[in-house]
N, C-alpha and C positions, 0 to 999 in steps of 0.2 A: 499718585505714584508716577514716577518719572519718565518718560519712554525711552530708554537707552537699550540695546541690542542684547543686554546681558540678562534685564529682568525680564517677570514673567506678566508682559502684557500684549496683550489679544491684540491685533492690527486686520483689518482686512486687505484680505490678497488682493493682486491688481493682476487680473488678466493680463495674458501677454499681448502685446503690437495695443494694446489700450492705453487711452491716458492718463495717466495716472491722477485718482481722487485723494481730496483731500485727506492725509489720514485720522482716523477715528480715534479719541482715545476713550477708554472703558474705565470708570473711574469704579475702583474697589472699596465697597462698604470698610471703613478701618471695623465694624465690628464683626465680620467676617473674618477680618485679617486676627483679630485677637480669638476669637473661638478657636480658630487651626492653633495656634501660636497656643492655648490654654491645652488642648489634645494634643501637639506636640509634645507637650511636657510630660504629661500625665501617664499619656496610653491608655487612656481609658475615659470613656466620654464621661460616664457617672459624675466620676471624680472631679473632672474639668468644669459638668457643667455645675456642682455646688460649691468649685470655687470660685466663680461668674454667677452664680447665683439665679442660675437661669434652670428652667425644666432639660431636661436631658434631650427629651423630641424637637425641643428651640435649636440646641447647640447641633442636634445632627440635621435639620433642614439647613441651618447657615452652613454646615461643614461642605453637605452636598451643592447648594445653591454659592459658594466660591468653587468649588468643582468645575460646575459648569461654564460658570462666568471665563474661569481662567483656561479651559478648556483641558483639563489633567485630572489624574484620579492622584490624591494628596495622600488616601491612607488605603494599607490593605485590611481589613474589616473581615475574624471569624467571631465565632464563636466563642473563644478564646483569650484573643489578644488583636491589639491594634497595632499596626506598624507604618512607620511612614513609606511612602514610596519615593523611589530616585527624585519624583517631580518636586515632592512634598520636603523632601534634605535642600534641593534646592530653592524654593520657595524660603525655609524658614528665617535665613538670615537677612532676606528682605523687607520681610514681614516683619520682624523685629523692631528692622531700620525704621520703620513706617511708625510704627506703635509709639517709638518710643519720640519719634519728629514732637509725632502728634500729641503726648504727653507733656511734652515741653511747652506745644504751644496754649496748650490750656492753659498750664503751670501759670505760664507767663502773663494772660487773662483774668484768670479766676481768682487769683491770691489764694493760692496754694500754700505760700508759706505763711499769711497771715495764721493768728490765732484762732481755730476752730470755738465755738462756743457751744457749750451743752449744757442742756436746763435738765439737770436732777430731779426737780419736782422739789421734795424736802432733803435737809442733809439725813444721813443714815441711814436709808431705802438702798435696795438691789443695784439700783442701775450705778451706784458709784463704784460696784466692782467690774464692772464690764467697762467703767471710764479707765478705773485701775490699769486691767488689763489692754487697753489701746493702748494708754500710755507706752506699755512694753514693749507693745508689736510698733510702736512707731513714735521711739526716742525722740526724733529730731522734727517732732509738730507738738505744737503749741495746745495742749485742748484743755479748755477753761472751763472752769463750771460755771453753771446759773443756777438759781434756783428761783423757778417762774409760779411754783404751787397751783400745777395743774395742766392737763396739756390744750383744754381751748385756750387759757392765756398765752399760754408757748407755743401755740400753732399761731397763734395771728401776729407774732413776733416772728417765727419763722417767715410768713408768708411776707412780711416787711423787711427782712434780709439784717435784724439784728438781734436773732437765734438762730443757728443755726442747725440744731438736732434736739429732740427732745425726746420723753418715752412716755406712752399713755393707752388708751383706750380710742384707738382709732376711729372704728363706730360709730362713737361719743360724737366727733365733728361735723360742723355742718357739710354736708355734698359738697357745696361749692368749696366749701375752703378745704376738702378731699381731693378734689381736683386740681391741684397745685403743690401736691404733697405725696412723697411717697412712703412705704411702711416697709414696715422688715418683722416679721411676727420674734417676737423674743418670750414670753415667757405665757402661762396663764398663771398667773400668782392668787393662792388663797388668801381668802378675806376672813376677816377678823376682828370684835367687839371689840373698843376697849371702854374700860368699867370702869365707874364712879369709885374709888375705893368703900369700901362698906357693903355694895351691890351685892342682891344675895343672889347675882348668876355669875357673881367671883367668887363663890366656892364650886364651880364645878371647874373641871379640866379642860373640857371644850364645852361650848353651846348649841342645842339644838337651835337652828332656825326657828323653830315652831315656839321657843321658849321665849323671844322675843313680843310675842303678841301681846299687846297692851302696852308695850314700851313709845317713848318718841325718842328715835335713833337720829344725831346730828349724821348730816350727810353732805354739809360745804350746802348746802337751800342758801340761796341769794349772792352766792361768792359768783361773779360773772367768769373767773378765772378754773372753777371746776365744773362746768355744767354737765362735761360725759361723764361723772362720775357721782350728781347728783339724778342724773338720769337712769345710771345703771340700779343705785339703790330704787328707784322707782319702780324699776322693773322686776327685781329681787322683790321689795316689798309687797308687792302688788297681790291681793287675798289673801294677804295674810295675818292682817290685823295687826300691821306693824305700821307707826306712822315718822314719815318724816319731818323734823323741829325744822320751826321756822329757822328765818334768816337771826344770824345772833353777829356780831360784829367780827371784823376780820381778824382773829389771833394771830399775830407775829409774834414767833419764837414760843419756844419750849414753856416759858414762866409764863406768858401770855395766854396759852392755852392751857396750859395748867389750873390758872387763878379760874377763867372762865368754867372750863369742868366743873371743877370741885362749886360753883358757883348756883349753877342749872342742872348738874348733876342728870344729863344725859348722857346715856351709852353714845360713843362713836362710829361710825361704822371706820372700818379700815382694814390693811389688810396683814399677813403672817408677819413680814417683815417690819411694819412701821417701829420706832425706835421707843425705847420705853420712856415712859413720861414720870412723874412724880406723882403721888395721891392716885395712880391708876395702877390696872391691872386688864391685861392683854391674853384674852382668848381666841382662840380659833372657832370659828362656826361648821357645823357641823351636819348632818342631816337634811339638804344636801352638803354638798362642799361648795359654796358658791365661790368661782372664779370673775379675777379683775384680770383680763385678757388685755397684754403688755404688748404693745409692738413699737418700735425704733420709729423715730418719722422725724423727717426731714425734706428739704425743698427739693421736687421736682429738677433737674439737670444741673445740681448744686454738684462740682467735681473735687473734690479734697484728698488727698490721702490719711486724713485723718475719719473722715469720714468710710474709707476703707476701713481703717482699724477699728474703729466702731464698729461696724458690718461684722468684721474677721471676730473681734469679741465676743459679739452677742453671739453668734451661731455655735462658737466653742462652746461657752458657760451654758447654755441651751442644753449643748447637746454630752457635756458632761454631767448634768445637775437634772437632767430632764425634765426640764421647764416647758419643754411645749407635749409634756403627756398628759394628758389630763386622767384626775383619779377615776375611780367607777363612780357612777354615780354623782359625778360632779357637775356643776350648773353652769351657765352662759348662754346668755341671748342668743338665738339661732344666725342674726345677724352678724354677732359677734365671731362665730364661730364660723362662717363663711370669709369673710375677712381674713382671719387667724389663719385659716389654708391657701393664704393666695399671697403674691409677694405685688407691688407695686411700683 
């Protein structure tokens, strides 16, 4: 921020008949500057801080901790309502000023306006409606699909900076390649058999869990590109007398997996939404309801506004469709589920 006579920056005083020291300048976090600027809008920290995406106790330490820094009380704060104060009307238009420099100069770094890339996983799953919807919330970016079939293959793309967002089973990933990568919880999506055609647990409606024992359930065993989701079957299956088929070759496309099925005539694991296939038939699992626990992920300090619209998407469809309530009685790995309540 600039030090001109009009903004609001802290100088220390100079004793008088002293000579005068170099003056200081206090450099303002811009994410300070944007938290005020986000409760400015709002009037209401709640609101502000889930559209920042931050805890609500985040946004009011940064609100108070610029407070101090600039030396002014910014809002008056009851029980009630928020309101700015004299200090906080004049702050806002510079704060703006700031935000928006600062947005520019990313813009101008980051390729902003390049084309966003987003690995789908397969066509006709969930996440192509929450691409839908970005699309909406932000006409004038570019956001492509992938389809990476799986998200360790699309995280180690991502971590190599040619994916740039993918959806999966964050858990799933190695630590290390967690640590370079952040999530956004989007859904816990049910899981779901699908059936050999003939299969006599496609005559039921849904399937118990339990009624899989003695089955060998394909679950992507040897595909290096689904390993958190050969692991999650692991941990679903696990005592329960249900096994996982080995490695079978890599099916690309619909007929490909199709032939193979109908072939080996193993149940699939997968999950409510997967697209329907030919010669099969798609159950939901039941007794528990085992969840495949969805989150957004994408690179660590990657700045896009497409990647906003992603974000802005997912937490809408979420939170119209109530995708992160889990049913009673529903399953996930307790890992899984620690994850799921945190944002990164």
């Amino acid at each position: 921020m600039t030090a001109d006579s009009s903004g609001p920056v802290v100088r220390p005083e100079v004793a008088a008949g002293a000579s005068p020291d170099p003056v200081v300048h206090r450099d303002v976090d811009p994410r300070l500057l944007r938290g005020f600027v986000a409760v400015a809008r709002e009037l209401h920290f709640t609101r502000a801080a889930g559209r920042l995406y931050v805890a609500q106790q985040a946004l009011s330490r940064d609100v108070r901790r610029l407070e101090r820094e600039l030396g002014a009380e910014l809002f008056v704060r009851t029980t009630r309502q928020v309101t700015l104060t004299a200090e906080g009307e004049r702050l806002l238009p510079y704060a703006r000023r700031v935000l928006a420099a600062q947005d520019d100069l990313v813009a101008a770094f980051t390729g902003a306006a390049r084309p966003l890339l987003v690995d789908l996983n397969s066509p006709g799953l969930v996440f192509g409606r929450v691409l839908a919807r970005a699309r909406e919330l932000a006409p004038d970016c570019e956001l492509m699909a992938r389809f990476e079939s799986g998200l360790t293959g699309a995280a180690a793309e991502i971590a190599a900076g040619r994916v740039d967002v993918s959806f999966g089973r964050f858990a799933g990933l190695d630590p290390a390649l967690r640590s370079c990568l952040a999530q956004q919880p989007v859904r816990y999506e049910p899981m779901a058999v699908l059936l050999p055609q003939g299969h006599p647990l496609a005559e039921l409606d849904a399937v118990p869990l339990d009624a899989l024992a003695g089955e060998t359930v394909y679950a992507g065993a040897g595909n290096p590109r689904t390993l958190e989701w050969t692991d999650l079957a692991r941990r679903l299956f696990e005592g329960r007398g249900i096994e996982i088929a080995p490695p079978a070759p890599l099916a690309v496309g619909a007929e490909e997996f199709g032939r193979l099925m109908a072939k080996k005539r193993n149940p699939v694991l997968a999950v409510i939404d997967f697209p329907a296939m030919p010669g099969a038939e798609l159950r939901p699992l039941i007794d528990p309801v085992p969840l495949s626990p969805v989150s957004m992920v994408w690179r660590k300090g990657l700045v896009h506004p497409g990647v906003t619209a992603l974000r802005a998407a997912a937490a809408e469809l979420s939170a119209e469709e109530g995708w992160l309530e889990k049913p009673v009685g529903g399953w996930v790995p307790a890992t899984d589920a620690l994850i799921m309540m945190s944002r990164m």
